[in-house]
Jmol script that loads the backbone (N, CA, C; Angstrom):
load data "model"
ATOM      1  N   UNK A   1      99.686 101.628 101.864  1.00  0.00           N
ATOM      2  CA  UNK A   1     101.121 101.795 101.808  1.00  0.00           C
ATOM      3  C   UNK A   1     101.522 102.027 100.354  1.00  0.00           C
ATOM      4  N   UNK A   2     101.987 103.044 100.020  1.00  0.00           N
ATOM      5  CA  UNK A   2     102.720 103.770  98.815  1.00  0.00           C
ATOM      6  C   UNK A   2     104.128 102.725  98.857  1.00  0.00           C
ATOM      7  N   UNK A   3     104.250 102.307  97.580  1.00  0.00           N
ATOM      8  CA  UNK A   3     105.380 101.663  97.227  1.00  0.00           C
ATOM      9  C   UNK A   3     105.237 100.521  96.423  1.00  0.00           C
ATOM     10  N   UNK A   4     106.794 100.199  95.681  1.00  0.00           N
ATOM     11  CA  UNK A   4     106.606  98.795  95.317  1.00  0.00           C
ATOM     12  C   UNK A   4     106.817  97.488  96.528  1.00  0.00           C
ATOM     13  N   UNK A   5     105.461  96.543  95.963  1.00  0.00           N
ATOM     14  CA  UNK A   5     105.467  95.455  96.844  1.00  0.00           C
ATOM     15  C   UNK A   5     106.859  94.281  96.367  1.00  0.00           C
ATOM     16  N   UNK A   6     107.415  93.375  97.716  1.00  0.00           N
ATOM     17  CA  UNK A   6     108.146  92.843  97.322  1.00  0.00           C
ATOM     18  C   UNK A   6     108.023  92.176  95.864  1.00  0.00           C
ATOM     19  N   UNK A   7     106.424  91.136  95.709  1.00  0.00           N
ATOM     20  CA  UNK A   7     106.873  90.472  94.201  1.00  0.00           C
ATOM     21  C   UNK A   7     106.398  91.338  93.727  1.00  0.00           C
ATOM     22  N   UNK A   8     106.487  92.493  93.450  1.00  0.00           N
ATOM     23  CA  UNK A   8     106.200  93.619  92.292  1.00  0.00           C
ATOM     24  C   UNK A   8     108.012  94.130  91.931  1.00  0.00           C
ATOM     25  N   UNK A   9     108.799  94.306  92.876  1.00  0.00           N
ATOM     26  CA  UNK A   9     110.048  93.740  93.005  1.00  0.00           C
ATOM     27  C   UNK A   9     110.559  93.117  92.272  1.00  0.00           C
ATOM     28  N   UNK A  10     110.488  91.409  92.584  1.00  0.00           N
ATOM     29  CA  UNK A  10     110.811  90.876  91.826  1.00  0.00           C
ATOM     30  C   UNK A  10     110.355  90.362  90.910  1.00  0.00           C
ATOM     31  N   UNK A  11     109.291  90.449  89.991  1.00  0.00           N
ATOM     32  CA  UNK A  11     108.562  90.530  88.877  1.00  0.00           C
ATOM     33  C   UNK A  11     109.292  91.627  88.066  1.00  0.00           C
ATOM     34  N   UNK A  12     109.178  92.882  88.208  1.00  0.00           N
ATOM     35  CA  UNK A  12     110.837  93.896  87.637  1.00  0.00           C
ATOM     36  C   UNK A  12     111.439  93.669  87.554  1.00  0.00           C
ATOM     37  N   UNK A  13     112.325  92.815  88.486  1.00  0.00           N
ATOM     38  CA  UNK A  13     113.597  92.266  88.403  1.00  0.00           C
ATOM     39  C   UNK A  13     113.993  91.332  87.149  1.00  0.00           C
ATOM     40  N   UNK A  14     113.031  90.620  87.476  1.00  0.00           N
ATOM     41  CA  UNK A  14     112.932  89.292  86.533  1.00  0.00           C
ATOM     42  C   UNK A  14     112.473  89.711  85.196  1.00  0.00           C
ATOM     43  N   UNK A  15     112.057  91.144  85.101  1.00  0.00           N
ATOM     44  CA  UNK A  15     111.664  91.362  83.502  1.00  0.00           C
ATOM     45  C   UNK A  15     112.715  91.998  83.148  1.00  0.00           C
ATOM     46  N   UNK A  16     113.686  93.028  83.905  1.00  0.00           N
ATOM     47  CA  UNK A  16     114.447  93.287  83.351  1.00  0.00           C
ATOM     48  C   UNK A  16     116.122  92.318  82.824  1.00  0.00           C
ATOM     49  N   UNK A  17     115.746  91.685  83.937  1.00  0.00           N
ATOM     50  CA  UNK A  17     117.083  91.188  83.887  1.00  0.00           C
ATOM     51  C   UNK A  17     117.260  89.349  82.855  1.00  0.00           C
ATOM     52  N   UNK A  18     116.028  89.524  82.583  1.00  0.00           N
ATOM     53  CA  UNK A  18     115.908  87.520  82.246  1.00  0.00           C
ATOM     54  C   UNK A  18     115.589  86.534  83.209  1.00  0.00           C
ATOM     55  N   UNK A  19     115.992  86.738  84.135  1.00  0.00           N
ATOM     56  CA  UNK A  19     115.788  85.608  85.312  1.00  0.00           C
ATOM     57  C   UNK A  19     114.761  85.650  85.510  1.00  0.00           C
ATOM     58  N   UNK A  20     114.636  83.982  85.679  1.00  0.00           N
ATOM     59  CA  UNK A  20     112.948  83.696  86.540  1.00  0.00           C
ATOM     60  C   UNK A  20     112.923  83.891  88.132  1.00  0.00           C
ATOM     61  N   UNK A  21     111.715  84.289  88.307  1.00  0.00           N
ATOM     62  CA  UNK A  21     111.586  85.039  89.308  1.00  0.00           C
ATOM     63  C   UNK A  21     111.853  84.624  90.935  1.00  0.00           C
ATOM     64  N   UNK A  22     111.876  83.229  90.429  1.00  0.00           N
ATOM     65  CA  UNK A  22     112.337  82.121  91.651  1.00  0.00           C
ATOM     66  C   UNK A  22     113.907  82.384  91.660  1.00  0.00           C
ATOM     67  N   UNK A  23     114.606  82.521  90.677  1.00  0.00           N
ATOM     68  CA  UNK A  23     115.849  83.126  90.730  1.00  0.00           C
ATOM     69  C   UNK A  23     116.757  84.203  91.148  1.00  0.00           C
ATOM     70  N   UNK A  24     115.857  85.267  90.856  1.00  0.00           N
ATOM     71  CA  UNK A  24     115.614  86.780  91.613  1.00  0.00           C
ATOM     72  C   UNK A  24     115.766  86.348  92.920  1.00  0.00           C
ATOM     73  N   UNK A  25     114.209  86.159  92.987  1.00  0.00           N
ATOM     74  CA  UNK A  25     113.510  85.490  95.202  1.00  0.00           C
ATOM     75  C   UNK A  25     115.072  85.266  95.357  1.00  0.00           C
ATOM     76  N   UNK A  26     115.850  84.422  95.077  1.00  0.00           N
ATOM     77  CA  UNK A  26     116.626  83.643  95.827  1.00  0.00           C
ATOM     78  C   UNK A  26     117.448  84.491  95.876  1.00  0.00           C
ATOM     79  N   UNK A  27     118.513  85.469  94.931  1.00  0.00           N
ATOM     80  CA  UNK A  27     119.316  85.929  95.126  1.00  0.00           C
ATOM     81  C   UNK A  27     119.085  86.948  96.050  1.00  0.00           C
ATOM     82  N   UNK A  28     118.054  87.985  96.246  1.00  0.00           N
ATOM     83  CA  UNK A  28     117.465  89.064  96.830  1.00  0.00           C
ATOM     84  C   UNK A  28     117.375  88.374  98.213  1.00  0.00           C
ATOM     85  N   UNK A  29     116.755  87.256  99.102  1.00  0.00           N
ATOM     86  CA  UNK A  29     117.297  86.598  99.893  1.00  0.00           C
ATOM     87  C   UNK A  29     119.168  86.477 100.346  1.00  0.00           C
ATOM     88  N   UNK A  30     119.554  86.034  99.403  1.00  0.00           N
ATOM     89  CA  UNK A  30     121.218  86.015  99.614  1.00  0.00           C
ATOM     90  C   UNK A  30     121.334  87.106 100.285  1.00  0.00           C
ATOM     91  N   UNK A  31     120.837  88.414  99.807  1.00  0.00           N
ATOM     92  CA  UNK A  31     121.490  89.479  99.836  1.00  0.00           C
ATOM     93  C   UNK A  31     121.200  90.205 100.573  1.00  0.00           C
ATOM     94  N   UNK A  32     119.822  89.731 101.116  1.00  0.00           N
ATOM     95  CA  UNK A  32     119.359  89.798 102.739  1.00  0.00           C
ATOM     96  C   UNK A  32     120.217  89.479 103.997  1.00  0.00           C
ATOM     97  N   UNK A  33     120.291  87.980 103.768  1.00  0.00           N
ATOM     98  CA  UNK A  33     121.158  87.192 104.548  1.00  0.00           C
ATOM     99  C   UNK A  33     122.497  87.893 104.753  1.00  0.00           C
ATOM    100  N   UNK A  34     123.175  88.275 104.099  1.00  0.00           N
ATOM    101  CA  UNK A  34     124.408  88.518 103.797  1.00  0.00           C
ATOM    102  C   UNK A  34     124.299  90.170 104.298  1.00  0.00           C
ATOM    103  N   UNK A  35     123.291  91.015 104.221  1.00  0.00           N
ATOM    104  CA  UNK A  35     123.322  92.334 104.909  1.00  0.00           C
ATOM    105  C   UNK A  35     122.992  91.993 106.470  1.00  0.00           C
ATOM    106  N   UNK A  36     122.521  91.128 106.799  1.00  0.00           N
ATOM    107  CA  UNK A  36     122.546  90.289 108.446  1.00  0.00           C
ATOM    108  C   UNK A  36     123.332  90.150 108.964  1.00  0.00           C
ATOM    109  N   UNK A  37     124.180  89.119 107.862  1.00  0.00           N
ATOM    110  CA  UNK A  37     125.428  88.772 108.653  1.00  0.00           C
ATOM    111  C   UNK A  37     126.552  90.083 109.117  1.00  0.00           C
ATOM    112  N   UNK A  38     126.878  91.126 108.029  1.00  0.00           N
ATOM    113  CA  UNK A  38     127.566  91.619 107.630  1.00  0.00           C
ATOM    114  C   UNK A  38     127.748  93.236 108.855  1.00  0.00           C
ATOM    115  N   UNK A  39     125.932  93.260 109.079  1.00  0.00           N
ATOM    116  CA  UNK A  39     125.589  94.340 109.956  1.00  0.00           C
ATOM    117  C   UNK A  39     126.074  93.597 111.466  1.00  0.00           C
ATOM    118  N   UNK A  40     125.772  92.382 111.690  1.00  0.00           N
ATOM    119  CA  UNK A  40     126.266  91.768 113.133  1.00  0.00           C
ATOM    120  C   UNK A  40     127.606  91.622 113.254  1.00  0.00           C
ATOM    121  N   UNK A  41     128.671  91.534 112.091  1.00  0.00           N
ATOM    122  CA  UNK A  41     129.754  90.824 112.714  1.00  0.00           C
ATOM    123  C   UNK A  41     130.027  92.448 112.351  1.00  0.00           C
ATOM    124  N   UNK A  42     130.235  93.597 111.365  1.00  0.00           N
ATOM    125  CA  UNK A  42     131.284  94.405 111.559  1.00  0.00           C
ATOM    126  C   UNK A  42     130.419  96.259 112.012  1.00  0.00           C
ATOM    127  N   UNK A  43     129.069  95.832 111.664  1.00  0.00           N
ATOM    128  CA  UNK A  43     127.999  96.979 112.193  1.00  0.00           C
ATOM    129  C   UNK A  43     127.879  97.709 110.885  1.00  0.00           C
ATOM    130  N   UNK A  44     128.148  97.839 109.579  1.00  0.00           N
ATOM    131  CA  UNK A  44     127.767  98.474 108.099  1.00  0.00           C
ATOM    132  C   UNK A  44     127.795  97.463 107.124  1.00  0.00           C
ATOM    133  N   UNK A  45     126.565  97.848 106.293  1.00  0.00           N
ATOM    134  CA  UNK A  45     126.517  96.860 105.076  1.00  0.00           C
ATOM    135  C   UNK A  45     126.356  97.878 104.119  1.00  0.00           C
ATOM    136  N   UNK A  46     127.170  98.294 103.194  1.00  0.00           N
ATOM    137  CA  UNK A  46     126.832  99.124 101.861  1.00  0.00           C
ATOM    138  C   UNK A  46     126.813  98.736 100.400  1.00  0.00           C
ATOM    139  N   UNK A  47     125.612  98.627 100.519  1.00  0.00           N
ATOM    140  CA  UNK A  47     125.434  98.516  98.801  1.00  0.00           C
ATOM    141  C   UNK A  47     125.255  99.718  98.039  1.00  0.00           C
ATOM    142  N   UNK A  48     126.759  99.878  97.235  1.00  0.00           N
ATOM    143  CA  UNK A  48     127.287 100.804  95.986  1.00  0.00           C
ATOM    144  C   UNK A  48     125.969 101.719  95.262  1.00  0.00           C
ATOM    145  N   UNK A  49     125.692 102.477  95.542  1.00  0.00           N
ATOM    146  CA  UNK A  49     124.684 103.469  94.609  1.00  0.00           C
ATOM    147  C   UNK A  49     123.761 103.325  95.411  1.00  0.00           C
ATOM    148  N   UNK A  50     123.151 102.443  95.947  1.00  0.00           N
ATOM    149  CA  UNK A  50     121.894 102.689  97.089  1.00  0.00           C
ATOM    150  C   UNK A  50     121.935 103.013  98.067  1.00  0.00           C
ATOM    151  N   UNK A  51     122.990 102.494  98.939  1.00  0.00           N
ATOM    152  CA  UNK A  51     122.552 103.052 100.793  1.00  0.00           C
ATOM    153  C   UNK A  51     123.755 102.027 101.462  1.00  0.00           C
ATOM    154  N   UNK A  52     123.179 102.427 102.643  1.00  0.00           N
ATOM    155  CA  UNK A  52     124.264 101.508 103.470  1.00  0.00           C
ATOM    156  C   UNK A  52     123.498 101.672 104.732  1.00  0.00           C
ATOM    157  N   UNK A  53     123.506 100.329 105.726  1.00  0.00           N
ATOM    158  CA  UNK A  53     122.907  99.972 107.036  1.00  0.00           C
ATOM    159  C   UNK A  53     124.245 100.285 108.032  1.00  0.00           C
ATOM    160  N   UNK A  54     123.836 100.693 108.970  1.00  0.00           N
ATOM    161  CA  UNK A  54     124.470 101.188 110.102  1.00  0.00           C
ATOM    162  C   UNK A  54     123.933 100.667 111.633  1.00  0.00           C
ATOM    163  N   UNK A  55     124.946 100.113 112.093  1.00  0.00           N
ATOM    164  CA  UNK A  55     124.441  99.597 113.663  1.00  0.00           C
ATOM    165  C   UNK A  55     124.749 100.343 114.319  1.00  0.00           C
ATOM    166  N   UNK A  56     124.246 101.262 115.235  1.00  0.00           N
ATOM    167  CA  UNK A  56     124.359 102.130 116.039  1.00  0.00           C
ATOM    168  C   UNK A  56     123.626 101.618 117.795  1.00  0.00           C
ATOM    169  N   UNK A  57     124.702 101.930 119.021  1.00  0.00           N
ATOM    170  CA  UNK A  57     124.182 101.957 120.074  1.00  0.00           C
ATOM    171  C   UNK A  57     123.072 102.940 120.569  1.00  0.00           C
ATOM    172  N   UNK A  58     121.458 102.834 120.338  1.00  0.00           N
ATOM    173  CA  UNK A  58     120.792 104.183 121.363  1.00  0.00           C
ATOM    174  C   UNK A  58     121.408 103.751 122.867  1.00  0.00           C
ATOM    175  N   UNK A  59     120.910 105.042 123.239  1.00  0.00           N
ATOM    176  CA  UNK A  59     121.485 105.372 124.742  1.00  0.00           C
ATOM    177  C   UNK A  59     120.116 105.252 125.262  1.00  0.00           C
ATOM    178  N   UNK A  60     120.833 104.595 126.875  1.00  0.00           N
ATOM    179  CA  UNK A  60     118.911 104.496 128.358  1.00  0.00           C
ATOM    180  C   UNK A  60     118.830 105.747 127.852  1.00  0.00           C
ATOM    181  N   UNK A  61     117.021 105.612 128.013  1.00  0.00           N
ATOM    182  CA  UNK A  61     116.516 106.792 128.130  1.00  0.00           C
ATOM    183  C   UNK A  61     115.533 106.628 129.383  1.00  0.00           C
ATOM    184  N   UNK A  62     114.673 107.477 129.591  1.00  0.00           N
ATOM    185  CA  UNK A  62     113.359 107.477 130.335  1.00  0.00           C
ATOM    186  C   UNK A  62     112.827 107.457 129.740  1.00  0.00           C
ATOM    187  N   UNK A  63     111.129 107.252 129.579  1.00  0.00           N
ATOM    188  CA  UNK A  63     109.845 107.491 129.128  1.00  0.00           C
ATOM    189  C   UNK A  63     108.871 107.303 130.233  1.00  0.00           C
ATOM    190  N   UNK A  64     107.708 107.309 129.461  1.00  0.00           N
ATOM    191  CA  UNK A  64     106.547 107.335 130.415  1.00  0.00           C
ATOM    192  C   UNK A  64     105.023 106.658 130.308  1.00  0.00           C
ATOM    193  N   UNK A  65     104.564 105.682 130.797  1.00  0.00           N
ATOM    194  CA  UNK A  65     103.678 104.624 130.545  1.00  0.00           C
ATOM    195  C   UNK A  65     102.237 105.736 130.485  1.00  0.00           C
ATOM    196  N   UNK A  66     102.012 105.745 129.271  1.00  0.00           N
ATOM    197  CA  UNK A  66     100.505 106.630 129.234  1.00  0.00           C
ATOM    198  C   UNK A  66      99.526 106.287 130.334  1.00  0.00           C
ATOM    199  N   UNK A  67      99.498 104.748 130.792  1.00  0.00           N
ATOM    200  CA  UNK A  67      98.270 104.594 131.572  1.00  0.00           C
ATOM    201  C   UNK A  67      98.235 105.038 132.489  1.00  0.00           C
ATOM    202  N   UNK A  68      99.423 105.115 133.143  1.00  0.00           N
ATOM    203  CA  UNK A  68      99.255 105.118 134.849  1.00  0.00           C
ATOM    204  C   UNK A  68     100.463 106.414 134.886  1.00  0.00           C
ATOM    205  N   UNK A  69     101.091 106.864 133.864  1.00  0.00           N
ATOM    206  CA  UNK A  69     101.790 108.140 134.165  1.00  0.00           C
ATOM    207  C   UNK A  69     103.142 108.074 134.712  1.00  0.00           C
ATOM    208  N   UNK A  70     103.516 106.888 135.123  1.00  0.00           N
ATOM    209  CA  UNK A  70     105.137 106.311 135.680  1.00  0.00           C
ATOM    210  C   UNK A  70     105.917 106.669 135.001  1.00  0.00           C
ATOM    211  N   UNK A  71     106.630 106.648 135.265  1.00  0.00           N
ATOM    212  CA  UNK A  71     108.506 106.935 134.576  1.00  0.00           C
ATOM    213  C   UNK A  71     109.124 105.473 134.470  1.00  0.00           C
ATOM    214  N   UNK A  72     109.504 105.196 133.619  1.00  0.00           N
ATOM    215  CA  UNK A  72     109.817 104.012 133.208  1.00  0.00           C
ATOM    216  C   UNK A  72     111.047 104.030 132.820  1.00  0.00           C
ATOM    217  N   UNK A  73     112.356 102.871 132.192  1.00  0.00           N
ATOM    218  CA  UNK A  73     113.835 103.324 131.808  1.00  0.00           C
ATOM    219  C   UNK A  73     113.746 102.407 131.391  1.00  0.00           C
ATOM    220  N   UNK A  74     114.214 103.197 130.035  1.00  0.00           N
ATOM    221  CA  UNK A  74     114.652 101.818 128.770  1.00  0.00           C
ATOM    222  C   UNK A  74     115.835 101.545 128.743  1.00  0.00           C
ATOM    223  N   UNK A  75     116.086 100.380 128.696  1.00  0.00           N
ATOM    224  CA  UNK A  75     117.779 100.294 128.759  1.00  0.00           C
ATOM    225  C   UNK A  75     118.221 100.677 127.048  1.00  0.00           C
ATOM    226  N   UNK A  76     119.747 100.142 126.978  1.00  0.00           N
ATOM    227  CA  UNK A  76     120.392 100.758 126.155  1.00  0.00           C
ATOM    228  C   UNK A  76     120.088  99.511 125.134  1.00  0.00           C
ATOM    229  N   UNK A  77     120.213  99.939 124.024  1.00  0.00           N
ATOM    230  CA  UNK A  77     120.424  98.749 122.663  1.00  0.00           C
ATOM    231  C   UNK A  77     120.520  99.297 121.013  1.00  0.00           C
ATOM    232  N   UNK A  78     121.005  98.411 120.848  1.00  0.00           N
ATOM    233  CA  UNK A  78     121.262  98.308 119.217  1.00  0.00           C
ATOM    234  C   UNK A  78     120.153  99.033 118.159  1.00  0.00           C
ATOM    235  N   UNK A  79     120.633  99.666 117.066  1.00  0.00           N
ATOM    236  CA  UNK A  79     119.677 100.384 116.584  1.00  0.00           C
ATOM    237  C   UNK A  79     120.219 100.083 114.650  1.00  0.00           C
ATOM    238  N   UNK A  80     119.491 100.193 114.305  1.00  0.00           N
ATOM    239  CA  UNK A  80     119.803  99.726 112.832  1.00  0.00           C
ATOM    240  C   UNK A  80     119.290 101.066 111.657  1.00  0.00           C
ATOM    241  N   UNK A  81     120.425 102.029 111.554  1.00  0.00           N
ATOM    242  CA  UNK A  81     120.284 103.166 110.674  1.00  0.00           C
ATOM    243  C   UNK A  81     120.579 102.855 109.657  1.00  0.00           C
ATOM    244  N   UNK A  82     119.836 103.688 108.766  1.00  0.00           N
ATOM    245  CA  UNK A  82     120.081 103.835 107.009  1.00  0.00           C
ATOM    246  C   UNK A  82     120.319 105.376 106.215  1.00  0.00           C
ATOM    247  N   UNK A  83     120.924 105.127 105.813  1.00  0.00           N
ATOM    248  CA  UNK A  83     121.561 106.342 104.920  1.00  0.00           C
ATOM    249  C   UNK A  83     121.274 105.873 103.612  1.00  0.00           C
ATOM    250  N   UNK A  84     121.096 106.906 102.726  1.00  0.00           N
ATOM    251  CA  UNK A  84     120.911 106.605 101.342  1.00  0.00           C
ATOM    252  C   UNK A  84     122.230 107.579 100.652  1.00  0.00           C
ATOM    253  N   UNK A  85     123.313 107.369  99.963  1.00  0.00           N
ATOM    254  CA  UNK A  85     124.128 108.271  99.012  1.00  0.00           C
ATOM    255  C   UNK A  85     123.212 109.210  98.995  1.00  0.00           C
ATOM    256  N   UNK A  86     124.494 110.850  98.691  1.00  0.00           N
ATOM    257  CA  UNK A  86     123.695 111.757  98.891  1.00  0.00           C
ATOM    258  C   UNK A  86     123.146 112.238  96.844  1.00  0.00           C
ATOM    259  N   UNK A  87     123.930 112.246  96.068  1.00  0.00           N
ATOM    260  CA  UNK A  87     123.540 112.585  94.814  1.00  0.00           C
ATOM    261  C   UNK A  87     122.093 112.028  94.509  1.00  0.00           C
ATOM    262  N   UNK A  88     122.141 110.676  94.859  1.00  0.00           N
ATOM    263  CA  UNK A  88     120.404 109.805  94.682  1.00  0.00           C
ATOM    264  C   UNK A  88     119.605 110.288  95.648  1.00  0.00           C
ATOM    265  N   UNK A  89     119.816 111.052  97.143  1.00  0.00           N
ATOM    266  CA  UNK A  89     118.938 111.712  97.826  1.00  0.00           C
ATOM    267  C   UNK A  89     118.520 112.598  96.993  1.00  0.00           C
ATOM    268  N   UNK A  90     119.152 113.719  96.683  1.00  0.00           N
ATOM    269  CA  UNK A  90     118.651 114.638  96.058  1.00  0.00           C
ATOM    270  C   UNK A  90     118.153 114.233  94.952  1.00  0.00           C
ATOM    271  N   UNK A  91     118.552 113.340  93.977  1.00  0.00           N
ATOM    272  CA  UNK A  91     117.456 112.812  93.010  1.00  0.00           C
ATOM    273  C   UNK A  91     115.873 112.887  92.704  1.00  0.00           C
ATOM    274  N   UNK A  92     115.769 112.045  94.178  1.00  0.00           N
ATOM    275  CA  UNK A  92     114.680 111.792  94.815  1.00  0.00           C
ATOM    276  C   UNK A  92     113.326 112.655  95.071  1.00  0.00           C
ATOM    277  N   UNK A  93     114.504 113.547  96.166  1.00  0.00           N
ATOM    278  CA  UNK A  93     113.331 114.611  96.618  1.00  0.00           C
ATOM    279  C   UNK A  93     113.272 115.937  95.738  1.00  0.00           C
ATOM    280  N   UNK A  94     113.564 115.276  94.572  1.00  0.00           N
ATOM    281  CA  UNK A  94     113.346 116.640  93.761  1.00  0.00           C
ATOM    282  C   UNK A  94     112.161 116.862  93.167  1.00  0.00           C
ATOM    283  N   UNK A  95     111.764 117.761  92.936  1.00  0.00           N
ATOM    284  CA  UNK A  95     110.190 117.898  92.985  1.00  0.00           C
ATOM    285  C   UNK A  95     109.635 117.637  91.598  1.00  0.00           C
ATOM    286  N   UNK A  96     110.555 117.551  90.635  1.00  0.00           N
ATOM    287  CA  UNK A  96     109.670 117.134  89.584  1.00  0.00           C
ATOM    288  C   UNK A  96     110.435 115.532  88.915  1.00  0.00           C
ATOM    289  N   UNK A  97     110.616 114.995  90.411  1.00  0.00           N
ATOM    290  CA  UNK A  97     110.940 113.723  90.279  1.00  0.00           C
ATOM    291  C   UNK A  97     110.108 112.827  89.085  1.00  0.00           C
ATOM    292  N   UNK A  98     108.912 112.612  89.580  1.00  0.00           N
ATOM    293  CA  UNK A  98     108.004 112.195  88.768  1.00  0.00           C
ATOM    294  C   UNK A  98     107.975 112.632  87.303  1.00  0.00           C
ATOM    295  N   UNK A  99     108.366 113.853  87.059  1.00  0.00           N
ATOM    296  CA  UNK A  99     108.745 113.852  85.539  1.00  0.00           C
ATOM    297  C   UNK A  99     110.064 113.490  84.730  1.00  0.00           C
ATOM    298  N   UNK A 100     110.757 113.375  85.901  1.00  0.00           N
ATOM    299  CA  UNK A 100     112.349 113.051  85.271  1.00  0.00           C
ATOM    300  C   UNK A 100     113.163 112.297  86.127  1.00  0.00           C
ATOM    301  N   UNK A 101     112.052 110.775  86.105  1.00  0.00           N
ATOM    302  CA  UNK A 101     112.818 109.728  86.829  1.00  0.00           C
ATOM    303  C   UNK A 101     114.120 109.267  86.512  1.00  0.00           C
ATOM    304  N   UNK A 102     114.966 108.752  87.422  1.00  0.00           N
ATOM    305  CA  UNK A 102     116.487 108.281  86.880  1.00  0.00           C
ATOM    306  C   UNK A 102     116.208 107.442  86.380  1.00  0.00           C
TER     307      UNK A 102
END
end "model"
wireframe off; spacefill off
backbone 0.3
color backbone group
């Protein structure tokens, strides 16, 4: 898996910012918690310059059990989308990202 790991995370965090890293953990938690709460009671959580979570209803569908070939029906439920701002999308996927990180 390509990426930073959580305490690689907050080990950054904590170098850039001063805080010890148990301090970070905790707030980055808060802010977990608080995108939980925030997505259940009103369905969007947006944090300013990064992204924003979206609760969205999928709709029943059908599918089909590989083993035995049946038709099966999924009921309907909750779905948890993400959007990222679009200026930092394009940031991103720009191809010489790697040379001219933000």
């Amino acid at each position: 898996m390509a990426g930073m790991t959580k305490s690689a995370l907050l080990a950054a965090l904590a170098e850039k910012t001063g805080m010890s890293k148990k301090d970070v953990a905790s707030f980055m938690d808060a802010v977990v918690d608080m995108a939980y709460k925030e997505v259940k009671k009103s369905g969007v959580f947006v944090v300013p310059g990064i992204g924003k979570l979206v609760k969205v209803n999928r709709a029943a569908r059908q599918g089909r059990n590989p083993a035995t070939g049946a038709t099966i029906q999924f009921r309907p439920r909750p779905w948890l989308n993400s959007a990222s701002p679009r200026p930092r999308k394009k940031q991103c996927s720009n191809r010489d990202f790697k040379k001219n990180p933000p």
